[in-house]
NUMISE-550515 format. One record per residue (C-alpha): x, y, z; residue in three letters. Coordinates in steps of 0.02 Angstrom, whole numbers, padded with zeros to 5 digits, always signed. Layout:
N
XYZALA
...
END
This chain:
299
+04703+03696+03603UNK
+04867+03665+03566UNK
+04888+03802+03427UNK
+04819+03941+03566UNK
+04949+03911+03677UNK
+05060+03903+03543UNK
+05006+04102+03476UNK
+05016+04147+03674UNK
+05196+04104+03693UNK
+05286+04251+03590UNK
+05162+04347+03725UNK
+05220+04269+03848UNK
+05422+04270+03822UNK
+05397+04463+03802UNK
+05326+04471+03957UNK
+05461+04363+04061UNK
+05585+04471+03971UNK
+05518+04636+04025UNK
+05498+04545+04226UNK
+05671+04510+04208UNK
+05703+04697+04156UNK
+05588+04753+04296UNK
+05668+04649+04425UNK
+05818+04740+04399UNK
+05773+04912+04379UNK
+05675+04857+04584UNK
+05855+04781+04639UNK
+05914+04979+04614UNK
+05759+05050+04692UNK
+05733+04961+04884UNK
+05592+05068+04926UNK
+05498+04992+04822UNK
+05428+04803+04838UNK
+05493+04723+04696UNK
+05498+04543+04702UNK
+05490+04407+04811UNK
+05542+04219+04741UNK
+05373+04094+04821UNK
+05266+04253+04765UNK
+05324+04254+04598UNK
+05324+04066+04566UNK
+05124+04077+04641UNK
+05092+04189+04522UNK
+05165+04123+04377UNK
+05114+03965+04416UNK
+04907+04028+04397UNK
+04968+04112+04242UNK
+05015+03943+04156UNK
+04847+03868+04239UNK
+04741+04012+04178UNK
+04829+04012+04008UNK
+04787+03811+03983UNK
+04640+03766+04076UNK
+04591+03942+04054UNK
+04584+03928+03861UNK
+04449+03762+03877UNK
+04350+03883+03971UNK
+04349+04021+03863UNK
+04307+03929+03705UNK
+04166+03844+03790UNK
+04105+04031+03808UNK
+04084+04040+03627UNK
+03919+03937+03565UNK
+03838+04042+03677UNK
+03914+04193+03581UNK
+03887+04116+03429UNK
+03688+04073+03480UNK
+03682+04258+03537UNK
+03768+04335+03372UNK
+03627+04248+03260UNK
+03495+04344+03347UNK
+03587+04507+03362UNK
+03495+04670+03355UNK
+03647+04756+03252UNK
+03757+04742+03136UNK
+03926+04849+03217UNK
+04046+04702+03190UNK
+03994+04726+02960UNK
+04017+04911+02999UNK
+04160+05009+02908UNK
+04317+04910+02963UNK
+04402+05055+03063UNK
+04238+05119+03146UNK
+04186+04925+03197UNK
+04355+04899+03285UNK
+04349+05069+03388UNK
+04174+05038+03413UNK
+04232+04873+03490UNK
+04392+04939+03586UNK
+04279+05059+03677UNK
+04127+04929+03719UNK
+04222+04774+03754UNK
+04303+04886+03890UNK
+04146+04943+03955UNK
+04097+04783+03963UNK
+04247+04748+04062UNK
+04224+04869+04180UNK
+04036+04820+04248UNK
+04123+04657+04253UNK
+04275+04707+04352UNK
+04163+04821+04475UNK
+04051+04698+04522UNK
+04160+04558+04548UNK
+04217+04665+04659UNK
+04041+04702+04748UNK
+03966+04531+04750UNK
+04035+04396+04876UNK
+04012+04242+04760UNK
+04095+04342+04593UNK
+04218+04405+04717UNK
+04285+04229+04766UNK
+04311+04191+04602UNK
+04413+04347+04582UNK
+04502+04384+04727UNK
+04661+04277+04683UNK
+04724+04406+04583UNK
+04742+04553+04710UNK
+04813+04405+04849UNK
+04990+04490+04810UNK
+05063+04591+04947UNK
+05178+04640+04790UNK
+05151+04736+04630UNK
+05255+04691+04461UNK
+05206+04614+04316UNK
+05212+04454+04397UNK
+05053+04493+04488UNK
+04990+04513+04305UNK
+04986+04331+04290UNK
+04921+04278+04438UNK
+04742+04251+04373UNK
+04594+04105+04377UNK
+04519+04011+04311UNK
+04357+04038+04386UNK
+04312+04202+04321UNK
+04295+04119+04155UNK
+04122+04026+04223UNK
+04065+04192+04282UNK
+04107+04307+04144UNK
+04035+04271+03967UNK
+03888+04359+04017UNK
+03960+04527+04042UNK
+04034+04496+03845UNK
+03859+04446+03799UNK
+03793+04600+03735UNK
+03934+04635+03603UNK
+03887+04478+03515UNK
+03666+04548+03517UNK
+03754+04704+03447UNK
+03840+04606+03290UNK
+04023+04553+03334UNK
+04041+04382+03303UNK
+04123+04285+03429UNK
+04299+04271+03350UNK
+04290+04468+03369UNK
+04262+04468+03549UNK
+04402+04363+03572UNK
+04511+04445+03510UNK
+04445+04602+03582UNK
+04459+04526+03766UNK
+04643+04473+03727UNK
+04721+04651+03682UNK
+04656+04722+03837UNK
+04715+04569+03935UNK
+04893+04618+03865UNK
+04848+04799+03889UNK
+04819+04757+04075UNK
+04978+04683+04097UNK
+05077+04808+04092UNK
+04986+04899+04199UNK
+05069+04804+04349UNK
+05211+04891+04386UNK
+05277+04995+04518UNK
+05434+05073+04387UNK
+05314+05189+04287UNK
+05238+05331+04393UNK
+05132+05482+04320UNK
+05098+05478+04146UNK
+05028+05666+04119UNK
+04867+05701+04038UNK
+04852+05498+03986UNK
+04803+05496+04154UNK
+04642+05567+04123UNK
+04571+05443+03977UNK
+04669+05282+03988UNK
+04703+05151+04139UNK
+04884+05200+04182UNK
+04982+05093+04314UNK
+04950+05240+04420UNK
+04763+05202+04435UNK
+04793+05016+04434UNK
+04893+05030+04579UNK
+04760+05114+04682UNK
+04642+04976+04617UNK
+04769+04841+04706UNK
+04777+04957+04870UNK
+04716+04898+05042UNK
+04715+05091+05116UNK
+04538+05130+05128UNK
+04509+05251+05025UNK
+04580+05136+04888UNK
+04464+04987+04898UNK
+04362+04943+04758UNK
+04417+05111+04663UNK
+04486+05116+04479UNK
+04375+04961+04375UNK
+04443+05009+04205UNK
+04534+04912+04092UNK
+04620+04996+03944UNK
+04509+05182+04004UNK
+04467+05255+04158UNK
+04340+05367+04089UNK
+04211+05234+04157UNK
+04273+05265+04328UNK
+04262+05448+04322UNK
+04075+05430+04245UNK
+04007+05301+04377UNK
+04090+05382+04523UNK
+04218+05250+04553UNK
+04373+05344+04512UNK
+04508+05378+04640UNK
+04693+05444+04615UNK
+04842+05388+04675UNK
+04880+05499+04818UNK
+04965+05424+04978UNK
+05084+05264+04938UNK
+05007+05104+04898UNK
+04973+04945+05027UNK
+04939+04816+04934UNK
+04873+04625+04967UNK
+04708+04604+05052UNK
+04598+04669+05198UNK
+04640+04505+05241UNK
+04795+04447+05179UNK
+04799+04248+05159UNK
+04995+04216+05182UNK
+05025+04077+05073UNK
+05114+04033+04905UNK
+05007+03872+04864UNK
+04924+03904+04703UNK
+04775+03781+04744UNK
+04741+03891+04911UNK
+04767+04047+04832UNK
+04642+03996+04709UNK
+04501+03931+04828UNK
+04526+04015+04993UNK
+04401+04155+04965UNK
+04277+04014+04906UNK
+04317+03890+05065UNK
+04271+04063+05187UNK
+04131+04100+05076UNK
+04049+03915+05124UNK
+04117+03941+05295UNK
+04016+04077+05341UNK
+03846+04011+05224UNK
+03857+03871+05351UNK
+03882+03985+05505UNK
+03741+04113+05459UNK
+03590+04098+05554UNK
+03436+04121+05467UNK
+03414+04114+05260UNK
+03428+04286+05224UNK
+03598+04292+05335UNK
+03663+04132+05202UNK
+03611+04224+05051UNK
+03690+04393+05108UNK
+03861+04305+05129UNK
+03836+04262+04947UNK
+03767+04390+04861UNK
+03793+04557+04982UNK
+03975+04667+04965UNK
+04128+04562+05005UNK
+04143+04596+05199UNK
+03967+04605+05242UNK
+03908+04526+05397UNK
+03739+04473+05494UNK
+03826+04531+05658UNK
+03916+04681+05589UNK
+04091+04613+05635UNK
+04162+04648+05484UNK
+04129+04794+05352UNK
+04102+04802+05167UNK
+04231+04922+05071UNK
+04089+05083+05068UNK
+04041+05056+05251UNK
+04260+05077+05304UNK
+04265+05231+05176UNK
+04120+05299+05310UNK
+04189+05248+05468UNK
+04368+05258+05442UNK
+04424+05338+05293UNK
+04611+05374+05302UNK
+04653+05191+05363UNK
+04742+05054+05252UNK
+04716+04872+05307UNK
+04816+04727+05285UNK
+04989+04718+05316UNK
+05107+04865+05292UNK
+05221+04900+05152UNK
+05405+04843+05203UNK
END
């Protein structure tokens, strides 16, 4: 444990070094969000949580891998060295992306989730501000590099370049970056993918490519500027509610609902669905209104 976070701190000093950069280059540019003090400190704080406790739960992912890898159906990770890894770049991401889209479509993987779009900002602070608790709910999205031959050490290290990838897509200080924009998550589609305006939510899944989103129909670009934060924003800096507020409303409404299928709908339906209709699910407000943002406003 100790030597992880030891290889993750040259990461990690980059990365405070090129906040400190981008906090500068916002100072000069007011329209923009930038940074707020409590926000950053939340997020950073869940960064140092999800980079210790995180770790734990990660490697407890891995006799599961391991079990899966000795029963594998293919060999891809014994393939020619250059073709395995690119093999691997491309289906770790797809992997990430039918992880990423329905965590986004399920209430219960949602909660778990949700933390990191809580920002009403957007700079590489926000990349930090991650849980815990997607590591329970993840390793089976992973599982089906290890049945296709990459040992788990692999897959590790697969899931960590396109965490640092991701990072830097977090950023309000890069805009357009041409043709890239048409194969690889750029911090132009990212920001759409952290946008309350409607026809924003739950658009742009990709991690290192957005050819996934383009070929499942859950591709949108960046056109009008960006609100970001919640449908509901939450309004607080406390790491611990950050981290469990979506779960605390999740039980709230179980409780509420009035007949079974009501309690399992508020667990397993869209985030926003409701037994009474008084509240909408991301596809049902692309229907009804379609050129509306919600949450709070930019300023």
């Amino acid at each position: 444990m100790a030597h992880l976070i030891l290889y993750a701190l040259p990461v990690v000093a980059i990365a405070v070094l090129a906040m400190i950069l981008e906090a500068r280059w916002a100072a000069r540019h007011p329209e923009m969000r930038g940074y707020d003090a409590r926000d950053t400190v939340a997020s950073l704080s869940m960064g140092v949580l999800k980079i210790s406790a995180g770790a734990v739960a990660k490697l407890a992912s891995l006799p599961l891998f391991a079990w899966l890898y000795t029963h594998r159906i293919a060999d891809l990770g014994e393939a020619a060295l250059v073709s395995s890894w690119l093999i691997l770049l491309v289906a770790e991401d797809l992997c990430f992306y039918w992880f990423h889209r329905l965590h986004h479509g399920v209430r219960v993987l949602w909660a778990t989730h949700v933390n990191h779009h809580s920002s009403q900002h957007f700079n590489l602070s926000t990349g930090f501000r991650q849980t815990v608790l997607t590591t329970l709910t993840s390793p089976v999205f992973w599982a089906p590099l290890a049945l296709l031959g990459y040992p788990p050490w692999m897959i590790l290290v697969a899931q960590t370049w396109s965490q640092i990838y991701q990072f830097g897509l977090h950023t309000e200080a890069i805009g357009r970056l041409g043709p890239l924009e048409w194969i690889l998550n750029t911090p132009s589609h990212h920001r759409v993918h952290h946008g309350t305006n409607v026809p924003y939510l739950d658009r742009n899944h990709g991690g290192i490519f957005i050819l996934w989103d383009r070929l499942f129909g859950t591709f949108e670009p960046e056109r009008e500027r960006v609100v970001f934060g919640l449908t509901n924003d939450i309004h607080t800096f406390h790491p611990a509610k950050i981290l469990f507020h979506e779960v605390g409303a999740m039980v709230h409404d179980v409780r509420r609902a009035p007949t079974l299928r009501a309690k399992l709908g508020y667990v397993f339906a869209p985030p926003g669905w409701s037994h009474d209709g008084s509240s909408r699910t991301a596809r049902e407000l692309r229907k009804t209104r379609p050129t509306e943002h919600i949450g709070s406003p930019a300023g």
